[in-house]
C-alpha positions as CSV (number, residue, x, y, z in Angstrom):
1,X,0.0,0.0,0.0
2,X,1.1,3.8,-0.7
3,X,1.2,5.9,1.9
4,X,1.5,9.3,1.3
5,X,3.7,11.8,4.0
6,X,0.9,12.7,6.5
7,X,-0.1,12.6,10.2
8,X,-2.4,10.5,12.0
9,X,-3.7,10.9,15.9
10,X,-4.6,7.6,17.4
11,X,-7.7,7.2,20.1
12,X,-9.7,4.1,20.4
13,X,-13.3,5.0,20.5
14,X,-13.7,3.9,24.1
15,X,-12.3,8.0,24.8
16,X,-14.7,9.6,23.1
17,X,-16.9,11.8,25.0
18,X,-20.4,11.6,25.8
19,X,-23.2,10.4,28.0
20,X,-23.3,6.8,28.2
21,X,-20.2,6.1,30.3
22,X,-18.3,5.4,27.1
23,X,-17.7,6.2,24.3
24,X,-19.8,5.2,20.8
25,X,-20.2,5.1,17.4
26,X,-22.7,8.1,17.1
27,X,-22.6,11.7,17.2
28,X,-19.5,11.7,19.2
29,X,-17.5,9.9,16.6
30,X,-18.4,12.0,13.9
31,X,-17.4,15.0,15.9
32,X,-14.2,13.8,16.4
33,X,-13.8,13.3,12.5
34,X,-14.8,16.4,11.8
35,X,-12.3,18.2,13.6
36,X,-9.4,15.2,12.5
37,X,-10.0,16.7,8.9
38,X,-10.0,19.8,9.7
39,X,-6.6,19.3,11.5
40,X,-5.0,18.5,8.3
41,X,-4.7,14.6,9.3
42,X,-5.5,12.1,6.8
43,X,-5.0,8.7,9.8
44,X,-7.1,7.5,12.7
45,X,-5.7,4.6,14.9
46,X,-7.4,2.6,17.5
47,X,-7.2,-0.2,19.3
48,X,-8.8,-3.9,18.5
49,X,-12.3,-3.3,18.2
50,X,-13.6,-7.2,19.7
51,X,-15.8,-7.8,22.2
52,X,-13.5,-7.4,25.9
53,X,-13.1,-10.0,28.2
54,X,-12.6,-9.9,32.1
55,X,-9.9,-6.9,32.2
56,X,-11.3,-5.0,29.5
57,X,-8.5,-5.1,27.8
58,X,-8.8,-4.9,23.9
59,X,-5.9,-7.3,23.5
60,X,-7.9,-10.0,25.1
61,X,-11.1,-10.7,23.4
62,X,-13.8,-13.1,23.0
63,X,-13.2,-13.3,19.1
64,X,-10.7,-12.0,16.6
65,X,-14.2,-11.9,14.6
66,X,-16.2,-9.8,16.4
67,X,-16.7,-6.5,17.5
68,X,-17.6,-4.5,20.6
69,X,-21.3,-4.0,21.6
70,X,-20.2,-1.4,23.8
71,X,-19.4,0.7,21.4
72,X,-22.8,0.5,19.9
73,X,-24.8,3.8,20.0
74,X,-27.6,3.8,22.5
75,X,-28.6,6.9,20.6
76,X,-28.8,5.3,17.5
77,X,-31.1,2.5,19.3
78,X,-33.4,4.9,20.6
79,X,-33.8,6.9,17.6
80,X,-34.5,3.8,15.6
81,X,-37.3,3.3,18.1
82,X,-36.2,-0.1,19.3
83,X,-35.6,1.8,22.8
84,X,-37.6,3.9,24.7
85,X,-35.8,7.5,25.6
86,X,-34.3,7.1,29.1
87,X,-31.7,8.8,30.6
88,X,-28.2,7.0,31.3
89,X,-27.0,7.3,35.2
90,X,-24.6,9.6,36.4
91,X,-21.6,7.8,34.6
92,X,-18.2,9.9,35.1
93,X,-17.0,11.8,32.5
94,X,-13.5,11.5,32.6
95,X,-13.1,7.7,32.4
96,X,-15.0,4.3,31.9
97,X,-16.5,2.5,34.4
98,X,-16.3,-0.8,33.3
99,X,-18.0,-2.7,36.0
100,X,-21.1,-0.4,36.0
101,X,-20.9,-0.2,32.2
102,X,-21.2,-4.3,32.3
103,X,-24.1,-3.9,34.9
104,X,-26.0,-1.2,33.1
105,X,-25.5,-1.9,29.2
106,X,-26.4,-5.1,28.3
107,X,-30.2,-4.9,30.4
108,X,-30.2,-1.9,27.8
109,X,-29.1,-3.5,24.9
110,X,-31.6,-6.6,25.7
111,X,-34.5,-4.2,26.1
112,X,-33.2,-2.7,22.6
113,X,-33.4,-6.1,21.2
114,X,-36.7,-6.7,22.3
115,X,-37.7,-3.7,20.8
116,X,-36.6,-4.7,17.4
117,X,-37.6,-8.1,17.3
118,X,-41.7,-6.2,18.2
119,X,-40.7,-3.0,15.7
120,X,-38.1,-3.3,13.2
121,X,-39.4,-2.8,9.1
122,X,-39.3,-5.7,7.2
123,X,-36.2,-4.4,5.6
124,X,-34.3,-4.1,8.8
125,X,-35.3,-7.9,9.5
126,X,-34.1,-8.7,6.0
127,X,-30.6,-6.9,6.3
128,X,-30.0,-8.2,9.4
129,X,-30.8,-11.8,7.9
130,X,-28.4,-11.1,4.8
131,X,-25.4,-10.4,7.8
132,X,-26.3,-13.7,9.3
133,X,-25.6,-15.4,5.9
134,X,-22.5,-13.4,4.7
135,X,-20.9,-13.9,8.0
136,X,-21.7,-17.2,9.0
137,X,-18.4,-18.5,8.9
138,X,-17.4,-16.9,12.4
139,X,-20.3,-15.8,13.5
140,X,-22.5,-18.8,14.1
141,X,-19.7,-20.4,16.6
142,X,-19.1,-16.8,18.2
143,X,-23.0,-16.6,19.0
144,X,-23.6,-20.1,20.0
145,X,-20.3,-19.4,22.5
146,X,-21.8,-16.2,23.9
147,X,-24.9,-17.9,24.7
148,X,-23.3,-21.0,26.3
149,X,-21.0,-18.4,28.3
150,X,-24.4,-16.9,29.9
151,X,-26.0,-20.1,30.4
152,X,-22.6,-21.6,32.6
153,X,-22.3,-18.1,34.4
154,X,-19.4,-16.6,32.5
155,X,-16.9,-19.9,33.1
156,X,-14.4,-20.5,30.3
157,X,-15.4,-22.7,27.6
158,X,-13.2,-25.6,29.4
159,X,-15.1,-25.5,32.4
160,X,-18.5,-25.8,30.6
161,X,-20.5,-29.7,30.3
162,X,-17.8,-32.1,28.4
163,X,-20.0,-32.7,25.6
164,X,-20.3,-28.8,24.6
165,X,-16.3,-28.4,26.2
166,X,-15.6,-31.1,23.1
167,X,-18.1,-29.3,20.4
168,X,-20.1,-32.8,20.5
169,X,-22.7,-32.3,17.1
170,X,-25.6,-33.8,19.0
171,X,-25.0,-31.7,21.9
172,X,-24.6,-28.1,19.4
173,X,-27.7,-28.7,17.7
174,X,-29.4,-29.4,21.2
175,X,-28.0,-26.1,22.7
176,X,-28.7,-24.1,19.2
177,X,-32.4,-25.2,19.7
178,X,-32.4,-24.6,23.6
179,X,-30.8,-20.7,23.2
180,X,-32.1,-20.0,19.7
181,X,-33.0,-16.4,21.3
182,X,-30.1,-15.7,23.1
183,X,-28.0,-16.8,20.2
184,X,-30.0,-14.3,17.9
185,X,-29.4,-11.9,20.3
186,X,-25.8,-12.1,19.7
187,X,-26.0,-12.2,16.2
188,X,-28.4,-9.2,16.4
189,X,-25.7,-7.3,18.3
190,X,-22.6,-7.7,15.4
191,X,-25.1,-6.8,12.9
192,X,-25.9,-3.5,14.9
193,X,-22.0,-2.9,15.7
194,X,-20.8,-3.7,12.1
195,X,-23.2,-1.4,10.8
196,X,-22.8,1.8,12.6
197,X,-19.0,0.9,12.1
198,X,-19.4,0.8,8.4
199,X,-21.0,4.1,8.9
200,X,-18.4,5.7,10.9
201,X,-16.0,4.1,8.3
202,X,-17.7,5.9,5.7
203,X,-18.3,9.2,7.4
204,X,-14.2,9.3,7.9
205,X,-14.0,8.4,4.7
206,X,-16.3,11.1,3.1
207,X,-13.7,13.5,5.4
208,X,-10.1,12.1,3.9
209,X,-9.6,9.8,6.9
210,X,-8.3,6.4,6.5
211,X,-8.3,4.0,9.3
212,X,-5.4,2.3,11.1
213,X,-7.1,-1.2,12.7
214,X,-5.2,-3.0,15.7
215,X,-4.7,-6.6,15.4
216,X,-3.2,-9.3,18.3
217,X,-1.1,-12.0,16.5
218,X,-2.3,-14.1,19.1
219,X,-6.2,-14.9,20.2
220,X,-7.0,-15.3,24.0
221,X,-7.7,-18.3,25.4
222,X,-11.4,-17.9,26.5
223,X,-12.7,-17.1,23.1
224,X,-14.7,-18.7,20.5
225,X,-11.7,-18.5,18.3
226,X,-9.8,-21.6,20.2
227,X,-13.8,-23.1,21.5
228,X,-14.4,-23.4,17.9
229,X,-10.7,-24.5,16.2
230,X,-9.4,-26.6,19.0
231,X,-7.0,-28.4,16.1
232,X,-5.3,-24.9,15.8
233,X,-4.0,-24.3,18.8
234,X,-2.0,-27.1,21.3
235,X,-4.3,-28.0,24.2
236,X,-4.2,-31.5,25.8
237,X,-7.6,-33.6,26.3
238,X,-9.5,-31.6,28.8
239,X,-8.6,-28.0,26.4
240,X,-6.4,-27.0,28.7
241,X,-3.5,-25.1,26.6
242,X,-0.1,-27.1,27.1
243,X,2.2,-24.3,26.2
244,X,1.3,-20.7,25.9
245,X,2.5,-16.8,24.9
246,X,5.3,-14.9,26.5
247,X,8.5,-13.1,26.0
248,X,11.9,-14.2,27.5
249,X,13.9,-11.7,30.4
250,X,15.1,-8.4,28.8
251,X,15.8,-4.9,30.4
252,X,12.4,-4.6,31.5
253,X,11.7,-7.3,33.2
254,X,14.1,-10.0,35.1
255,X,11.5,-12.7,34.5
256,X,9.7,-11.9,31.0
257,X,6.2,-11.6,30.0
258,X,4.1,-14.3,30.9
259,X,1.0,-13.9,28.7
260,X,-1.0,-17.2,28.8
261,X,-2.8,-17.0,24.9
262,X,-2.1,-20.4,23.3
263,X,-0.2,-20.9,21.1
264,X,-0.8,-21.9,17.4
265,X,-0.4,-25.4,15.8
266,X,1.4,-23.4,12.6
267,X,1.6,-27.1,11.0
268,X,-2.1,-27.5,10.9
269,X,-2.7,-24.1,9.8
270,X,0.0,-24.7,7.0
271,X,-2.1,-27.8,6.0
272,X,-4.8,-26.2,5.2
273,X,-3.7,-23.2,3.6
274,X,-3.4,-20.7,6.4
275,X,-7.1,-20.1,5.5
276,X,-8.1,-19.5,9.0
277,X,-5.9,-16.3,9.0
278,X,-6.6,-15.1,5.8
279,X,-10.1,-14.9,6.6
280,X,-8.6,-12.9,9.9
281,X,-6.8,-10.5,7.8
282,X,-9.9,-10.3,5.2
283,X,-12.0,-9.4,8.1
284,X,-9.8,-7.1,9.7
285,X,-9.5,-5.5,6.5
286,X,-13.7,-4.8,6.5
287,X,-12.7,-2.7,9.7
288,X,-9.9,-0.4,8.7
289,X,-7.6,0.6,5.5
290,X,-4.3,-0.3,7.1
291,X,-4.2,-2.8,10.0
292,X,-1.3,-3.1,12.7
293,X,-0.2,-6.9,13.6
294,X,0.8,-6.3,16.9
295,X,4.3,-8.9,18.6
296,X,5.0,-8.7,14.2
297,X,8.2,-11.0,15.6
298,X,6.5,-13.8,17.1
299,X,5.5,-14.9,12.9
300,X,9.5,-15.5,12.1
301,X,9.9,-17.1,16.2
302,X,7.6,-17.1,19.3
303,X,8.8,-17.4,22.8
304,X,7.0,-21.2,24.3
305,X,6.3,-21.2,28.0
306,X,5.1,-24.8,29.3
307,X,1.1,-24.2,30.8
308,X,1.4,-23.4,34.6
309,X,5.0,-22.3,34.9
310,X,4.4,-18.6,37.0
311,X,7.0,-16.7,35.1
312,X,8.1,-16.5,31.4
313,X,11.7,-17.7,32.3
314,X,11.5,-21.0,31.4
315,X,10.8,-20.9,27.6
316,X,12.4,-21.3,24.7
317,X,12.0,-20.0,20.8
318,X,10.1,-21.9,18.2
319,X,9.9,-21.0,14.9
320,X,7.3,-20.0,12.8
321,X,6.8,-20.1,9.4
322,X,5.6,-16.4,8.8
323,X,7.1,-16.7,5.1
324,X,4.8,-19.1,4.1
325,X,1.9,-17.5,6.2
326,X,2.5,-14.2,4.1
327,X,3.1,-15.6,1.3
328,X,-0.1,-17.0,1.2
329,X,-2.2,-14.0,2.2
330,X,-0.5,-12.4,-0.4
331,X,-1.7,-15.3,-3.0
332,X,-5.1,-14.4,-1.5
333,X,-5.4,-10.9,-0.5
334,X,-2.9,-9.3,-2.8
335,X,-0.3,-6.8,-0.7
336,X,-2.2,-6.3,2.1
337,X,-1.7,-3.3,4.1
338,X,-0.1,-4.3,6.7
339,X,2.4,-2.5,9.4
340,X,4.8,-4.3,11.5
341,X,5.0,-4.2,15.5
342,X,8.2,-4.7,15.5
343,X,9.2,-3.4,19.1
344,X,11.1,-5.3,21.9
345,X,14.5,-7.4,20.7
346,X,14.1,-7.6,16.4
347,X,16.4,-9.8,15.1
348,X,17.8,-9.6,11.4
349,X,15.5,-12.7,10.5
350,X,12.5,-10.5,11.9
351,X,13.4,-7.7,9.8
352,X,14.1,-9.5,6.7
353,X,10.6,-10.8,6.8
354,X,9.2,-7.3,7.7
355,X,11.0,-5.6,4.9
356,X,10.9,-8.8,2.0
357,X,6.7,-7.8,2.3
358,X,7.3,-4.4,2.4
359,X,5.2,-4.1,5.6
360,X,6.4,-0.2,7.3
361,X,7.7,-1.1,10.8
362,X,7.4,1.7,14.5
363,X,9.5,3.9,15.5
364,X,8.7,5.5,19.5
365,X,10.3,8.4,19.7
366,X,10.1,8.1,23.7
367,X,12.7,5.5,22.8
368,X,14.9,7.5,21.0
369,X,17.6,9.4,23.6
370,X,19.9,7.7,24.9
371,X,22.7,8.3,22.0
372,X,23.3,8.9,18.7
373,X,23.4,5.1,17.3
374,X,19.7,4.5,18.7
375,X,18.0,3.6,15.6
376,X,14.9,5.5,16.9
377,X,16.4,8.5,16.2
378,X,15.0,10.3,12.8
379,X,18.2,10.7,11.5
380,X,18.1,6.9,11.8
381,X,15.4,5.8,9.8
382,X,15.3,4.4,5.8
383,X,15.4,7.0,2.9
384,X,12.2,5.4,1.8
385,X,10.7,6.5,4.6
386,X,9.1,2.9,5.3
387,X,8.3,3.3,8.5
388,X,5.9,4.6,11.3
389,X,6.9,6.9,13.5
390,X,5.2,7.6,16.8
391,X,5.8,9.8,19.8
392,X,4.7,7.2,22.2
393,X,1.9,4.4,22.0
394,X,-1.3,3.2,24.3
395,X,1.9,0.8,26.4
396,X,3.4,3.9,26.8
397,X,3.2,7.1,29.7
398,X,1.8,9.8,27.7
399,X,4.7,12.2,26.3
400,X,4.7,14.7,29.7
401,X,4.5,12.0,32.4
402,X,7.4,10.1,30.5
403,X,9.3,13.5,30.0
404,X,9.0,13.8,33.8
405,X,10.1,10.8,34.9
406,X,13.0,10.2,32.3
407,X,16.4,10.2,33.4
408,X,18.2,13.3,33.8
409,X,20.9,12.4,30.5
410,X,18.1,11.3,28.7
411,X,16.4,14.7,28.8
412,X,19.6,16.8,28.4
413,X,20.5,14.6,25.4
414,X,17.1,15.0,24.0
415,X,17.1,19.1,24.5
416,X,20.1,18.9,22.5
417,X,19.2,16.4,19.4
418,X,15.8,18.7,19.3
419,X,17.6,21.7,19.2
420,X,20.0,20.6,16.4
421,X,16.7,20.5,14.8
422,X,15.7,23.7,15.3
423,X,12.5,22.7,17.8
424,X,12.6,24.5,21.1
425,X,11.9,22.9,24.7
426,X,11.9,25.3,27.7
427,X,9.6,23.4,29.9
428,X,8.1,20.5,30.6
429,X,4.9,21.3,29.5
430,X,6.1,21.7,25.7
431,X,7.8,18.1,25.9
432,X,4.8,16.7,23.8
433,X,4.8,19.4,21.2
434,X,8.3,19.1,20.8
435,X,8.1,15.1,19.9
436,X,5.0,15.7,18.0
437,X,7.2,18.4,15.6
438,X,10.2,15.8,15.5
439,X,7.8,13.3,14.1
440,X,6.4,15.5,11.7
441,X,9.7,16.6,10.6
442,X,10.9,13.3,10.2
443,X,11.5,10.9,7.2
444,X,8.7,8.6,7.9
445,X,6.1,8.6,5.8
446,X,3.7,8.4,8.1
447,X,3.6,10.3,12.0
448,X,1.0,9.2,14.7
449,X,0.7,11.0,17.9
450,X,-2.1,9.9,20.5
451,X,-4.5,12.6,21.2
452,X,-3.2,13.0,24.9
453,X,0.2,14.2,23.6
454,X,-2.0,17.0,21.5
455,X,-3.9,17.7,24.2
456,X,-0.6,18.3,26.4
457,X,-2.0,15.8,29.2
458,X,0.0,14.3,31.7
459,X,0.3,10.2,33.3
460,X,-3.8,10.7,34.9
461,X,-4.5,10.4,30.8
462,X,-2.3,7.1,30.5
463,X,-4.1,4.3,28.7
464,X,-2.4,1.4,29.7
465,X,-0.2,-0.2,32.4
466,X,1.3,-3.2,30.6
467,X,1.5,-6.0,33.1
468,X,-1.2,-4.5,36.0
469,X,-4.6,-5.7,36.9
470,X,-7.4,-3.3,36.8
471,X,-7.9,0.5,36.2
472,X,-7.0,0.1,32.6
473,X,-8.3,0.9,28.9
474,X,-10.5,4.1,31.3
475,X,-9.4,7.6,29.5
476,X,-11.8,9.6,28.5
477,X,-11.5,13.4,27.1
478,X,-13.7,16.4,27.9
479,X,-15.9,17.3,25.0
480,X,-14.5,20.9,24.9
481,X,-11.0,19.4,24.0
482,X,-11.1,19.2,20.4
483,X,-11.4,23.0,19.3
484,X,-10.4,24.8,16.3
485,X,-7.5,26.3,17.6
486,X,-5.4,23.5,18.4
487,X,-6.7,22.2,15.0
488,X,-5.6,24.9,13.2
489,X,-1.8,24.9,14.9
490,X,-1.7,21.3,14.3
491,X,-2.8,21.7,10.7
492,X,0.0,24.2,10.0
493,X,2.4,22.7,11.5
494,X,2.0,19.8,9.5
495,X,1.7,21.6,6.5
496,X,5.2,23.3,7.1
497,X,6.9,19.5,6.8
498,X,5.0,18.4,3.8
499,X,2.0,16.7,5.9
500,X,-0.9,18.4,4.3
């Protein structure tokens, strides 16, 4: 895929604004759009858009299918006249509630579905009978495993009966009879979310705005992903996984990254044609112009931990065989466009993959000081400009809380690489401007900044904590943040380096 030189902001749709306790694919949405295009930027980025499991983390979802009925409009539902006007409670503005999201949306979205299912026009029943069929190949399974997961109380699919545990047919078609409503209800739900997602889609690009999508390269355990493929992934008798996801001791972290997903059986997926993640990547590609595989390394080698070991230190590296795997999407899907995580330790046999399909790689700026040889530096990157260049991520401390917590030589040598450049930095509170400019000025291609680095915000706007429980995924900004003039200094800023 091309990419032009411009500027993207990246904010999953969880931050918008608005009155449901989170944000939605409504008015809100297209008020952000508006003011993206009239910033100049041509990019949005957000996160995985599946349905959350416990920890509300978009990296661990109930499908790689599927989207998130949270972010479906109760707005929307209400103006359709499934849903009676009501007012939401007293949700706070600021972040996401996710417990008393859970506890208040989906007796909402029930009472919406009811609505339809007395209301809707036969041509609503149609359409969403036409999305049944040209998504039955994930969405059946991911349905039927929603309804099973109410039914057994929100357990894990390995803790439900061992006849539905083992995808028995006679027990399927006796549960697909028993929970035909609950299972339409499910179904109902994707239809609503992919719709007003297509529409948001549309609206951005009607503005100029392409989409950046978020994909894992590996599923969580709990989904209907591994429920419904059990031959994909290696799990013993009882579906327990036997190995699982990690990364080995670095810098960061004495005794790795123990993240439990389990881990693919590459030589069945080679067997048959990698089909199951072409059809990912085709899906993936309905959602967004230009999708990020996130842990890009773990296609050339994956770090194995053996199930129930409490640390990521006792692993070792498998390879995988992401030449084939890309190979064959290619075959199928043409060049997709694709962008490389490829953070963390990147070996030359990562980066000859990455670069033999063209796929852009990330470049942090946060990253970037501690000498001249890092390769995060600007001055650093390819004369093609081939890569994406960020001043810090969703993993990350937004720009100011990093700037003050960053060692002292890290700072002084930054002051001084900035200035070289001709960008200014006299206090703290122009630390995320000043990153913002160095992308823009830089080589790449492309330059993302999340919105809290626009917005000049500080660690209480962090997204993400990698590695703690709880109080994650909540940011939210005020609806007064987005106004013309910080559109208009954006806009020609970017303009001065060729971004416009």
């Amino acid at each position: 895929m091309h990419i032009p030189r411009s500027f993207g902001v990246l904010l999953h749709p969880s931050s918008f604004p608005g009155r449901w306790g989170i944000g939605a694919l409504g008015a809100e949405a297209r008020r952000f759009l508006d003011w993206l295009a009239s910033s100049g930027a041509r990019w949005w980025q957000v996160l995985p858009l599946g349905p959350t499991s416990y920890g509300d983390s978009p990296y661990q979802s109930f499908s790689a299918f599927a989207g998130n009925p949270y972010l479906i409009d109760p707005d929307l539902l209400i103006e359709r006249g499934w849903l009676e006007p009501e007012a939401p409670p007293a949700f706070p503005e600021e972040k996401v509630d996710y417990g008393w999201i859970y506890a208040e949306r989906w007796p909402l979205l029930r009472r919406a579905f009811a609505g339809f299912e007395t209301k809707a026009a036969p041509e609503e029943r149609a359409a969403l009978e036409a999305f049944m069929q040209g998504e039955r190949f994930w969405l059946e399974d991911f349905a039927l495993f929603m309804a099973l997961k109410n039914k057994f109380g929100g357990q894990p699919w390995n803790g439900w009966a061992p006849e539905l545990r083992a995808r028995d047919p006679e027990a399927l078609r006796q549960a697909r009879l028993e929970l035909a409503a609950e299972v339409r209800f499910h179904e109902w739900l994707q239809w609503l979310f992919y719709q007003e997602w297509g529409q948001t889609k549309a609206y951005a690009a009607s503005k100029g705005i392409h989409i950046i999508g978020d994909m894992p390269i590996f599923v969580a355990f709990d989904s209907a992903d591994v429920w419904a493929n059990p031959q994909y992934f290696y799990l013993d008798p009882e579906g327990n996984p036997t190995v699982v996801a990690g990364v080995p001791p670095d810098y960061f972290s004495e005794t790795g990254q123990l993240w439990g997903n389990p881990l693919y059986r590459w030589d069945v997926m080679e067997q048959e044609g990698f089909a199951w993640w072409i059809a990912r990547i085709r899906q993936s590609l309905k959602q967004c112009d230009l999708v990020r595989i996130d842990h890009f390394r773990g296609f050339e080698a994956y770090w194995e931990v053996p199930f129930g070991r409490p640390n990521a230190v006792q692993g070792r590296w498998v390879k995988a065989p992401g030449q084939k795997l890309f190979e064959a999407v290619r075959a199928a899907l043409g060049d997709a466009p694709i962008i490389a995580e490829d953070l963390g330790v990147i070996t030359p046999e990562v980066e000859a993959l990455r670069d033999g399909f063209g796929f852009p790689g990330m470049k942090i700026l946060q990253f970037a000081f501690s000498d001249e040889t890092n390769p995060f530096l600007p001055h650093h990157y390819p004369k093609s400009g081939n890569v994406i260049v960020y001043s810090g991520t969703h993993d990350n401390d937004t720009t100011l809380g990093w700037y003050r917590t960053a060692p002292e030589e890290e700072i002084q040598f930054m002051r001084a690489y900035l200035a070289k450049r001709g960008i200014r930095l006299l206090s703290e509170y122009e630390a995320a401007g000043a990153l913002i400019e160095l992308a823009l000025q830089s080589p790449a291609k492309l330059a993302v900044a999340p919105l809290q680095d626009l917005l000049g915000l500080g660690t209480e706007a962090r997204m993400n904590y990698p590695g703690r429980l709880g109080e994650n995924w909540t940011w939210r900004y005020p609806a007064t943040a987005l106004n013309p003039g910080l559109a208009g200094s954006l806009k020609a800023l970017a303009k001065a380096h060729q971004r416009v």
